[in-house]
PDB file of the backbone (N, CA, C, O) and the ligand in Angstrom, with CONECT records:
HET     ZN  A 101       1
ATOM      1  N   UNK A   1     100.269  75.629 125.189  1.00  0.00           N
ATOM      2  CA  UNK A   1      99.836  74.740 124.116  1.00  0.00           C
ATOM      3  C   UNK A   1     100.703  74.960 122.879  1.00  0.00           C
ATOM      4  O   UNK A   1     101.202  76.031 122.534  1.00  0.00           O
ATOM      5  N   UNK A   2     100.809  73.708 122.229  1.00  0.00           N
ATOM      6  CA  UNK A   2     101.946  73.746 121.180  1.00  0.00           C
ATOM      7  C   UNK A   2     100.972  74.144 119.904  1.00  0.00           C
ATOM      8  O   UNK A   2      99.860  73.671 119.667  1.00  0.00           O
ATOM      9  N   UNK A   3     101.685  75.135 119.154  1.00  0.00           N
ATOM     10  CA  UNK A   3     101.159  76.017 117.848  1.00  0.00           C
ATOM     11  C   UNK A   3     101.727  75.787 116.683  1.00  0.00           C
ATOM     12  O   UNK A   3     102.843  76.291 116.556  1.00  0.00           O
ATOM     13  N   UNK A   4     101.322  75.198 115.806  1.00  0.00           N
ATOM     14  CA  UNK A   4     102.171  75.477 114.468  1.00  0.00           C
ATOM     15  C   UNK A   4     102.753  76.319 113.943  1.00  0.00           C
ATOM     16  O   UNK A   4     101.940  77.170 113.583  1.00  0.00           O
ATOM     17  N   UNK A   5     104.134  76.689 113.573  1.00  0.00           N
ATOM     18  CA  UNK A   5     104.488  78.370 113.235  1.00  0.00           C
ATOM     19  C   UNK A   5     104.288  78.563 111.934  1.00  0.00           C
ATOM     20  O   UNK A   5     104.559  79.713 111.587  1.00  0.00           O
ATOM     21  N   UNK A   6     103.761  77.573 110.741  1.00  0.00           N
ATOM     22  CA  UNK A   6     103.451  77.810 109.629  1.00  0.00           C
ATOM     23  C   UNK A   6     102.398  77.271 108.705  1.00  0.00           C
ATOM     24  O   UNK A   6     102.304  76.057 108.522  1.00  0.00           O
ATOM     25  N   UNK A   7     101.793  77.928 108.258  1.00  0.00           N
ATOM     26  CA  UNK A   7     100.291  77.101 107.407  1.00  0.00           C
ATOM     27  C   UNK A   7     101.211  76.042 106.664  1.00  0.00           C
ATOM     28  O   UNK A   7     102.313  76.161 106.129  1.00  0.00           O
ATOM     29  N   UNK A   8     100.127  74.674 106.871  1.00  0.00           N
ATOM     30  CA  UNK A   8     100.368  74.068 106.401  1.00  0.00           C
ATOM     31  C   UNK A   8      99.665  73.558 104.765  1.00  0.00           C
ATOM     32  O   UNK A   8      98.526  73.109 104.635  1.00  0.00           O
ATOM     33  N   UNK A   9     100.588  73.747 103.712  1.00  0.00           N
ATOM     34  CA  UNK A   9     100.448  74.122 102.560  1.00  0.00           C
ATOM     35  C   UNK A   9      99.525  72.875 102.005  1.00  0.00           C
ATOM     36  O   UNK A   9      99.473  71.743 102.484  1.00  0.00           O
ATOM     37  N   UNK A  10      98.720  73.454 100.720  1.00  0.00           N
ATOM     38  CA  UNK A  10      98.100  72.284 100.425  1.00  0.00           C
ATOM     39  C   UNK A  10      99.338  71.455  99.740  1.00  0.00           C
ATOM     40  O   UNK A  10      99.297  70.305 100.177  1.00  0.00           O
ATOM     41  N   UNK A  11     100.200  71.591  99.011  1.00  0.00           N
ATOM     42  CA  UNK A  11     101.014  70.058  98.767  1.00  0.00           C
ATOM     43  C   UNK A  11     101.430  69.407  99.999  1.00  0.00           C
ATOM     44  O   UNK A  11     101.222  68.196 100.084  1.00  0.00           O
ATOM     45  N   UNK A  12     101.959  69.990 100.928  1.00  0.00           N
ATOM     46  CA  UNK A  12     102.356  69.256 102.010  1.00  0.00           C
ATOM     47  C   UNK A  12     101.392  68.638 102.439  1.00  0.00           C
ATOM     48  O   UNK A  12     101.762  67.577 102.941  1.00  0.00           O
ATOM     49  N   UNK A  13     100.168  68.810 102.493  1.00  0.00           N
ATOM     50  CA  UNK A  13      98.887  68.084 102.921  1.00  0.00           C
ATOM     51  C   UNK A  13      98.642  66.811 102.237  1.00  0.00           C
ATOM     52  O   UNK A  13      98.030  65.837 102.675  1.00  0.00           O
ATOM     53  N   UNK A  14      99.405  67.016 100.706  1.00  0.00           N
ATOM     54  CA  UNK A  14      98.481  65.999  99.900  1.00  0.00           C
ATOM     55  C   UNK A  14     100.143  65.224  99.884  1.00  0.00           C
ATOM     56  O   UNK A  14     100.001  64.021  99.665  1.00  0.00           O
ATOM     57  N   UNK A  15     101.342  65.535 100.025  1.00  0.00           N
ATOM     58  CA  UNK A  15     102.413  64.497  99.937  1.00  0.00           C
ATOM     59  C   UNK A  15     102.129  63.887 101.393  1.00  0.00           C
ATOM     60  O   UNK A  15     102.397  62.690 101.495  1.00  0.00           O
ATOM     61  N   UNK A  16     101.695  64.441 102.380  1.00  0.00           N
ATOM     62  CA  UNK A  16     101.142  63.504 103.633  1.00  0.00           C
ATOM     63  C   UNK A  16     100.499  62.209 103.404  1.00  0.00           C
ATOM     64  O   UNK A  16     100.913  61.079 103.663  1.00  0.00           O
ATOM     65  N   UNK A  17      99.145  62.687 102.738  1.00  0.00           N
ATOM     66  CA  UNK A  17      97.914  62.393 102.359  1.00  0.00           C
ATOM     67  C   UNK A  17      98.197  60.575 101.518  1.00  0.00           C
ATOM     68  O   UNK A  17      97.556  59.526 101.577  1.00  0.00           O
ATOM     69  N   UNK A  18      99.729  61.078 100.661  1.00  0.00           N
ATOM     70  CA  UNK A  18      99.592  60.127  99.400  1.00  0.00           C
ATOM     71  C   UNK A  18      99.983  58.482 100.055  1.00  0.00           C
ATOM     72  O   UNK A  18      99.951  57.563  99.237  1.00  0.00           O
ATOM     73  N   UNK A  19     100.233  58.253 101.066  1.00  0.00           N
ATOM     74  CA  UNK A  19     100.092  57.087 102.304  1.00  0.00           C
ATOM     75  C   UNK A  19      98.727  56.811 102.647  1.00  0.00           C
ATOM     76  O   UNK A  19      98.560  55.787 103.308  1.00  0.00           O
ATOM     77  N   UNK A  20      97.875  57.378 102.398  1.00  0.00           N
ATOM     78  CA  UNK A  20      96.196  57.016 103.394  1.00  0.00           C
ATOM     79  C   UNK A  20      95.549  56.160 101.866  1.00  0.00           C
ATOM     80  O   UNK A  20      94.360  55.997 102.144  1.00  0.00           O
ATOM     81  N   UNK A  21      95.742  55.680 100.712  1.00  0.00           N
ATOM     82  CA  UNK A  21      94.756  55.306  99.987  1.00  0.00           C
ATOM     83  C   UNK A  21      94.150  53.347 100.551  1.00  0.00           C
ATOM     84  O   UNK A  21      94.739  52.443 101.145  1.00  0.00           O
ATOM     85  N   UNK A  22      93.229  53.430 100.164  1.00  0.00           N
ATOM     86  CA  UNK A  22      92.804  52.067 101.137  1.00  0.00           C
ATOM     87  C   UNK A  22      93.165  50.691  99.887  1.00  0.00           C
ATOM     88  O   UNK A  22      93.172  51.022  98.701  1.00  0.00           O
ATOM     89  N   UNK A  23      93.333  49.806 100.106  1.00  0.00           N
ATOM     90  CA  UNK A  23      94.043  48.709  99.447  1.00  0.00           C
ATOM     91  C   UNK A  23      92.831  48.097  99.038  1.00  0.00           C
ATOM     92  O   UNK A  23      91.864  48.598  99.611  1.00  0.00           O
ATOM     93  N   UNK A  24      92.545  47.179  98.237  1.00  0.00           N
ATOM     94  CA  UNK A  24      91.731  46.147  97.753  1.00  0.00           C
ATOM     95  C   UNK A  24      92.139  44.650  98.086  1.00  0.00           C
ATOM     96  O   UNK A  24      93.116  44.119  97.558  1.00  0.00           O
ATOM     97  N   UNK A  25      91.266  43.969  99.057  1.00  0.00           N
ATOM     98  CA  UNK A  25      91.789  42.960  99.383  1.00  0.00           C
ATOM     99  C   UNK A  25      91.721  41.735  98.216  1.00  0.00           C
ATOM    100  O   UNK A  25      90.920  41.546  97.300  1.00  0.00           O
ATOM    101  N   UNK A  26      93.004  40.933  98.691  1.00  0.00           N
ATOM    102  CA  UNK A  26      92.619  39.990  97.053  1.00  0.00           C
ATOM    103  C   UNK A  26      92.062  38.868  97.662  1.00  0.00           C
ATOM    104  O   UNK A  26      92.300  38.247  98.697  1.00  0.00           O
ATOM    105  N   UNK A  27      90.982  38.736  96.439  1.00  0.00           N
ATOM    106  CA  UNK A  27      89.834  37.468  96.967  1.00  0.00           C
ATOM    107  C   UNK A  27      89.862  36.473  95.966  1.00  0.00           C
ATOM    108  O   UNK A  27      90.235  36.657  94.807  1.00  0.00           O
ATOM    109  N   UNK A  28      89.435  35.362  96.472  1.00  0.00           N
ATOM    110  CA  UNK A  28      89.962  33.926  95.675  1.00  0.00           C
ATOM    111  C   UNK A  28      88.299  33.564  95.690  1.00  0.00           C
ATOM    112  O   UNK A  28      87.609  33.928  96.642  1.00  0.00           O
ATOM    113  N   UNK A  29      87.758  32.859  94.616  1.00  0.00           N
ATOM    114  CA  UNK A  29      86.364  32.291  94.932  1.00  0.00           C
ATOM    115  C   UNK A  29      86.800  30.449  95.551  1.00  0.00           C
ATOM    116  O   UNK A  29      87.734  29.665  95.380  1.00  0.00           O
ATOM    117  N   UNK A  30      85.515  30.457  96.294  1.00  0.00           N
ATOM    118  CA  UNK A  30      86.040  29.006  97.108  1.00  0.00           C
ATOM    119  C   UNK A  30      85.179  28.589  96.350  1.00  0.00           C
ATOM    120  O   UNK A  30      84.124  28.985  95.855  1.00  0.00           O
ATOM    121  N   UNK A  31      86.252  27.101  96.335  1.00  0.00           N
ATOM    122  CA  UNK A  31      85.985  25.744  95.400  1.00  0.00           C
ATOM    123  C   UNK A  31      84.620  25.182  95.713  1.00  0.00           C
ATOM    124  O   UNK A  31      83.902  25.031  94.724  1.00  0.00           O
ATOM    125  N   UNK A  32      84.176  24.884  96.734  1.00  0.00           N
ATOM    126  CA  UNK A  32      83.224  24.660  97.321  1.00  0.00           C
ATOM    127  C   UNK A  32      81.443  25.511  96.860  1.00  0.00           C
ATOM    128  O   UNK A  32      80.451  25.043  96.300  1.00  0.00           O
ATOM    129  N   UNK A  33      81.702  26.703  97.352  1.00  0.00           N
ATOM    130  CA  UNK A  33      80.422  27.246  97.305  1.00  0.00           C
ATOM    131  C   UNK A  33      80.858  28.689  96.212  1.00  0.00           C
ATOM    132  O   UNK A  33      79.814  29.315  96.026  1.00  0.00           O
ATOM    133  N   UNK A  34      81.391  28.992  95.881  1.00  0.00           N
ATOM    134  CA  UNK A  34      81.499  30.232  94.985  1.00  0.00           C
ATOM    135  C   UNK A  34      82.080  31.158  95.670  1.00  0.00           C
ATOM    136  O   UNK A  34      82.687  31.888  94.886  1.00  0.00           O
ATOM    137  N   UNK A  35      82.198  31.493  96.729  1.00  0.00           N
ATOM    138  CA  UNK A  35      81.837  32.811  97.525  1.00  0.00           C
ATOM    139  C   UNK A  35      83.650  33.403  97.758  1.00  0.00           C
ATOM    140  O   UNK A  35      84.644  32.743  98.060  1.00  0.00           O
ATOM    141  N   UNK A  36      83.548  34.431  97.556  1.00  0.00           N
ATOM    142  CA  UNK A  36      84.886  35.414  97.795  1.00  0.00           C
ATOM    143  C   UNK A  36      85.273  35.142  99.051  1.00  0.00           C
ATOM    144  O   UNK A  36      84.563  35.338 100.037  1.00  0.00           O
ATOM    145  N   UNK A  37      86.298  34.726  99.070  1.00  0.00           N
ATOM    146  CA  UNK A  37      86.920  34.795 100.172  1.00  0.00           C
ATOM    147  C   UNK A  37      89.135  34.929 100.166  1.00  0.00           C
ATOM    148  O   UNK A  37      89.822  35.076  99.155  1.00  0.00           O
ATOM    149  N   UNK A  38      89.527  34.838 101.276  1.00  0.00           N
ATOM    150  CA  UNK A  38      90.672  35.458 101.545  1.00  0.00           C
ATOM    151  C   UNK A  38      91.313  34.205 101.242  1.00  0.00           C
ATOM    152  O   UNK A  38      90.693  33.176 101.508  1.00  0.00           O
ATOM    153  N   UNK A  39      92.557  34.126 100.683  1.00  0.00           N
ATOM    154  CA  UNK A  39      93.477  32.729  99.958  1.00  0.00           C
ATOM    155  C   UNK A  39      94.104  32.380 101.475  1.00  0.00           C
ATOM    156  O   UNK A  39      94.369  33.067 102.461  1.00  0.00           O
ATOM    157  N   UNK A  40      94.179  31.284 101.225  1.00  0.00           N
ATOM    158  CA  UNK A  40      94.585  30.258 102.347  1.00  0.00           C
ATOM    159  C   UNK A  40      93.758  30.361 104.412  1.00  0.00           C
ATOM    160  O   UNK A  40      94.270  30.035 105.482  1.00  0.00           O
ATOM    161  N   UNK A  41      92.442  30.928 104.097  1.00  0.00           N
ATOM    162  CA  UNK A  41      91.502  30.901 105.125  1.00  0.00           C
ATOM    163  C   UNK A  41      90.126  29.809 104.634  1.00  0.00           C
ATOM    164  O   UNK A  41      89.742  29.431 103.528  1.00  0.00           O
ATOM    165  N   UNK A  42      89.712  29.582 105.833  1.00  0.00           N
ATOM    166  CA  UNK A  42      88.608  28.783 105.709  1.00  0.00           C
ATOM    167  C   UNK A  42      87.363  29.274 105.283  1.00  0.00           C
ATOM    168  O   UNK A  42      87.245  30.370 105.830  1.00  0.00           O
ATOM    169  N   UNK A  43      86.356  29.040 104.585  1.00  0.00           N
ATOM    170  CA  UNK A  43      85.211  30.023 104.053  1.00  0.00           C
ATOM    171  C   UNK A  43      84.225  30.023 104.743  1.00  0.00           C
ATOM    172  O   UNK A  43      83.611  29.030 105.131  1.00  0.00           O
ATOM    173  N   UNK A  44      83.910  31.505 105.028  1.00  0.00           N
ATOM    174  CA  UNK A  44      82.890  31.780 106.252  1.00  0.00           C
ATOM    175  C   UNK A  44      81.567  31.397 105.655  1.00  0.00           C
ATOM    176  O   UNK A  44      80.567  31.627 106.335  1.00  0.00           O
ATOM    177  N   UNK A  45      81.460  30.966 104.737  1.00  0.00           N
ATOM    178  CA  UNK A  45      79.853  30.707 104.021  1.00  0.00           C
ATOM    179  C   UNK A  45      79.606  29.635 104.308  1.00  0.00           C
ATOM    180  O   UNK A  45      78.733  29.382 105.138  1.00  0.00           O
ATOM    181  N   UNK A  46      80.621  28.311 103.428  1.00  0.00           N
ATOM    182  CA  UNK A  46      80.327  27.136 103.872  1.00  0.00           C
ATOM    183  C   UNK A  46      81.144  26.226 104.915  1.00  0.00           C
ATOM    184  O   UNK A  46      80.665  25.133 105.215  1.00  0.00           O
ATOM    185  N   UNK A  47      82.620  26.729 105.594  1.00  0.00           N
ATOM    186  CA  UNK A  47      82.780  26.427 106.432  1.00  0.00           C
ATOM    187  C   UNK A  47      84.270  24.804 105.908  1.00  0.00           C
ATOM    188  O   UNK A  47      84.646  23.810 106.528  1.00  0.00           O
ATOM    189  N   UNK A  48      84.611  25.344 104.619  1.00  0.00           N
ATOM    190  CA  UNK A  48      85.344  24.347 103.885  1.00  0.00           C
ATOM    191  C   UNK A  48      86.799  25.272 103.868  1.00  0.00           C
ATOM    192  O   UNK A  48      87.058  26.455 103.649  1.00  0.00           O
ATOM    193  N   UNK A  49      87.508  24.182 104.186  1.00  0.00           N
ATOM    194  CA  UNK A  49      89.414  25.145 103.804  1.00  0.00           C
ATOM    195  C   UNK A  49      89.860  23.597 102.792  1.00  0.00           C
ATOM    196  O   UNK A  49      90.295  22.578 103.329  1.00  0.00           O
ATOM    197  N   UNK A  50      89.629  23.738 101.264  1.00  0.00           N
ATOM    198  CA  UNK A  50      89.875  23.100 100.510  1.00  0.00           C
ATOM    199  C   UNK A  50      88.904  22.092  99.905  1.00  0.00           C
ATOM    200  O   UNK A  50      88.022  22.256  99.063  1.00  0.00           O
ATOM    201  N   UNK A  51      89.382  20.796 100.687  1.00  0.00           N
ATOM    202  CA  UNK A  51      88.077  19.912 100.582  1.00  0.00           C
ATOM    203  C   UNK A  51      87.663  19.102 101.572  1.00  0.00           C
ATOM    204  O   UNK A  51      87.196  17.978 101.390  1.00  0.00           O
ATOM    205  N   UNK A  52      87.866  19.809 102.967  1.00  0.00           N
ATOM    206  CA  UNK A  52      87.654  19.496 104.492  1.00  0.00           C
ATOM    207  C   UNK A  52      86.699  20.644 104.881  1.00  0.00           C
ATOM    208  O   UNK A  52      86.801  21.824 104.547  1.00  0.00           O
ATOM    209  N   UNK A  53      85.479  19.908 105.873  1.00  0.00           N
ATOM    210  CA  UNK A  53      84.896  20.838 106.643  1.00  0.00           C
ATOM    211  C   UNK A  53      85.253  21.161 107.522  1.00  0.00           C
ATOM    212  O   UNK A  53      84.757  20.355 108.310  1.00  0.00           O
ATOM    213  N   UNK A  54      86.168  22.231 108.411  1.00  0.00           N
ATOM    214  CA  UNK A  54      87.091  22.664 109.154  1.00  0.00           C
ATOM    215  C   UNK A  54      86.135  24.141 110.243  1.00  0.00           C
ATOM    216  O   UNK A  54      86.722  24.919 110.995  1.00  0.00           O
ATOM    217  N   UNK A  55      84.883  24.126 110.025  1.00  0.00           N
ATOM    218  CA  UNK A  55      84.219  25.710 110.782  1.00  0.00           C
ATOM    219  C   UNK A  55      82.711  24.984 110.640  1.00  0.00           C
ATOM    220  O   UNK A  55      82.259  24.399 109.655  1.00  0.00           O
ATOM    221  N   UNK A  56      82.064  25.220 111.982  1.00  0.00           N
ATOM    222  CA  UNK A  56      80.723  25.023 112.106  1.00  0.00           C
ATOM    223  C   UNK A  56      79.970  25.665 111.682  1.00  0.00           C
ATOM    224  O   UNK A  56      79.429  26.097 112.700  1.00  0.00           O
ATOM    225  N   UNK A  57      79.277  26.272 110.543  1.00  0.00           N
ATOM    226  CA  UNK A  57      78.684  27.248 110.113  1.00  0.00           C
ATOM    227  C   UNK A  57      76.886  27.481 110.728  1.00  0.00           C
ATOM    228  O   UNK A  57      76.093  28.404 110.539  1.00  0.00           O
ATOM    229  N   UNK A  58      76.793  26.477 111.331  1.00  0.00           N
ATOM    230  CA  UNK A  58      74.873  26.322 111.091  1.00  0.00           C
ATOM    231  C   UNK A  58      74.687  27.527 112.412  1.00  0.00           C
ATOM    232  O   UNK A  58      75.328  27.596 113.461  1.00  0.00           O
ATOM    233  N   UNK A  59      73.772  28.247 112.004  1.00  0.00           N
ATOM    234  CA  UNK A  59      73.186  28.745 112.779  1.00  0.00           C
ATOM    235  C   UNK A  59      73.239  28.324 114.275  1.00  0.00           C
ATOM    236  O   UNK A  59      73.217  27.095 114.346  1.00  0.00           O
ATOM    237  N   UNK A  60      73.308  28.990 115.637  1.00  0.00           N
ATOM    238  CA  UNK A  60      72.518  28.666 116.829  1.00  0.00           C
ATOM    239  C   UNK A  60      71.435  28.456 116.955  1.00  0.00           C
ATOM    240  O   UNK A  60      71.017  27.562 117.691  1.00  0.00           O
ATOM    241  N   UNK A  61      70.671  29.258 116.240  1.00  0.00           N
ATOM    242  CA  UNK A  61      68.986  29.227 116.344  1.00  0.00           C
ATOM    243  C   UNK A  61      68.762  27.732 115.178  1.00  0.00           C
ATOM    244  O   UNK A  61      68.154  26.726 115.546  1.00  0.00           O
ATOM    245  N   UNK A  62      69.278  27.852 114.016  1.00  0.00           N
ATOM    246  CA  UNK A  62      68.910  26.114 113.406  1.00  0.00           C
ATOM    247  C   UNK A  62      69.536  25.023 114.217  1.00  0.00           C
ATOM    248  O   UNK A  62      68.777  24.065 114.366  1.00  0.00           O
ATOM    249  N   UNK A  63      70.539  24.918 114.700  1.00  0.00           N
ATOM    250  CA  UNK A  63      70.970  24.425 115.554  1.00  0.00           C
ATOM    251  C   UNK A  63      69.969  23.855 116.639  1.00  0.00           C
ATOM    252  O   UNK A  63      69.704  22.656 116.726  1.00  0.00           O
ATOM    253  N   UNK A  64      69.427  24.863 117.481  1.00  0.00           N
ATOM    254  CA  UNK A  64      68.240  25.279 118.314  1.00  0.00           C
ATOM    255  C   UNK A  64      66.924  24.275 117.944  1.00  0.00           C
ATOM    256  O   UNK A  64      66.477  23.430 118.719  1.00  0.00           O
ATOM    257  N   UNK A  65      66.524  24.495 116.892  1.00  0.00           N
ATOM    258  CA  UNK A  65      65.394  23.952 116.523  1.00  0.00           C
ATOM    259  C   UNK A  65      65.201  22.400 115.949  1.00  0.00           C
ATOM    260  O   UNK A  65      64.237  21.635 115.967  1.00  0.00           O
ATOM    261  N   UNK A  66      66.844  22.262 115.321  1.00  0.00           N
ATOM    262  CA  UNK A  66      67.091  20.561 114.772  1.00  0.00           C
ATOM    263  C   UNK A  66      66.644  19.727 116.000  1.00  0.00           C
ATOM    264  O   UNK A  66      65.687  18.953 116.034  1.00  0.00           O
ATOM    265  N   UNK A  67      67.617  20.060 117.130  1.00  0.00           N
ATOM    266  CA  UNK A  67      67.723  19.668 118.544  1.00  0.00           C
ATOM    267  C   UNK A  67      66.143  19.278 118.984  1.00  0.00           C
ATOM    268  O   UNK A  67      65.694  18.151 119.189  1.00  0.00           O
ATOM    269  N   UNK A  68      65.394  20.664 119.067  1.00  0.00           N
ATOM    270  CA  UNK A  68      64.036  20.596 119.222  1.00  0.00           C
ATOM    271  C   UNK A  68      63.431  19.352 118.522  1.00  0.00           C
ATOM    272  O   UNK A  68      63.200  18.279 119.080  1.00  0.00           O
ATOM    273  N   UNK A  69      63.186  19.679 117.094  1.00  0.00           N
ATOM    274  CA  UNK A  69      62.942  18.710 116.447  1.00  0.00           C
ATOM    275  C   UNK A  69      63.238  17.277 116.432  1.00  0.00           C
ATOM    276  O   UNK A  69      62.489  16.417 115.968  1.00  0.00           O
ATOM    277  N   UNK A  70      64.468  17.064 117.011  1.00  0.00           N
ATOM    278  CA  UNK A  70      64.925  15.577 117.509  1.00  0.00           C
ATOM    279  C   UNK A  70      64.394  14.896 118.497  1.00  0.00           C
ATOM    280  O   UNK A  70      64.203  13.681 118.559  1.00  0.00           O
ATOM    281  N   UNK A  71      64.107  15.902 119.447  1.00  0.00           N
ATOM    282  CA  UNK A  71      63.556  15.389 120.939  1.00  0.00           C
ATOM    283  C   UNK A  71      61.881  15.260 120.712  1.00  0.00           C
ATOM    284  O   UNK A  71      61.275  14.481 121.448  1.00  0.00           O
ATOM    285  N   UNK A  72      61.286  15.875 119.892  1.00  0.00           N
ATOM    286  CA  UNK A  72      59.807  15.999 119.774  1.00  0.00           C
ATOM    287  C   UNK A  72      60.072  14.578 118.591  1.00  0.00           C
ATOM    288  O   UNK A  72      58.986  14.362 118.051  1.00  0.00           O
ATOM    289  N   UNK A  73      61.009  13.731 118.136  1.00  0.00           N
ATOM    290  CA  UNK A  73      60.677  12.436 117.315  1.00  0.00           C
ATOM    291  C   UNK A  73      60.931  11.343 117.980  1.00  0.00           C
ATOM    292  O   UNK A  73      60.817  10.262 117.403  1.00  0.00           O
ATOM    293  N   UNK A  74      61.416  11.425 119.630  1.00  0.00           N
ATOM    294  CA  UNK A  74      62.109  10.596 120.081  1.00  0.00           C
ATOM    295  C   UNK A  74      60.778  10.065 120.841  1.00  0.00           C
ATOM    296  O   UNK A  74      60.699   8.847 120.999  1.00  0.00           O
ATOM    297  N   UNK A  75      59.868  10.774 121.257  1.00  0.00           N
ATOM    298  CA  UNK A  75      58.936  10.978 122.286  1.00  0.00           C
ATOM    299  C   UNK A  75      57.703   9.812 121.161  1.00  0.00           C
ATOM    300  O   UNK A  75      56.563   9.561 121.553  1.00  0.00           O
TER     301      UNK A  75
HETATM  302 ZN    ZN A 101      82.592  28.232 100.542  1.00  0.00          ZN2+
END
């Protein structure tokens, strides 16, 4: 098994180290609904990339129940 032949010093630890800090992503508020989101992606809230609805946002389960609700008005 391979051994280190020398302690490894605390600066060498922390000039390692000075690569690991975590970034802050930059967020744009969408035109649409307010909500933070990533510049030039579609917004996971309301489902708008500008001033097109481009992402299905509604629930499965509301989804689920509109459906329901349609067939119980048809009857
Ligand atoms: Zn939005």
């Amino acid at each position: 098994m391979a051994v280190p032949k020398k302690k490894t010093s605390h600066r060498r630890t922390r000039i390692r180290r000075s690569h690991d800090g975590l970034t802050v992503p930059n967020l744009v508020a969408c035109k649409k609904c307010g909500e933070m989101v990533l510049p030039h992606r579609a917004c996971a809230n309301c489902g708008y990339y500008g001033d097109k609805k481009v992402l299905d946002t509604e629930s499965p389960l509301a989804k689920k129940l509109k459906k329901k609700e349609a067939g119980e008005n048809d009857q």
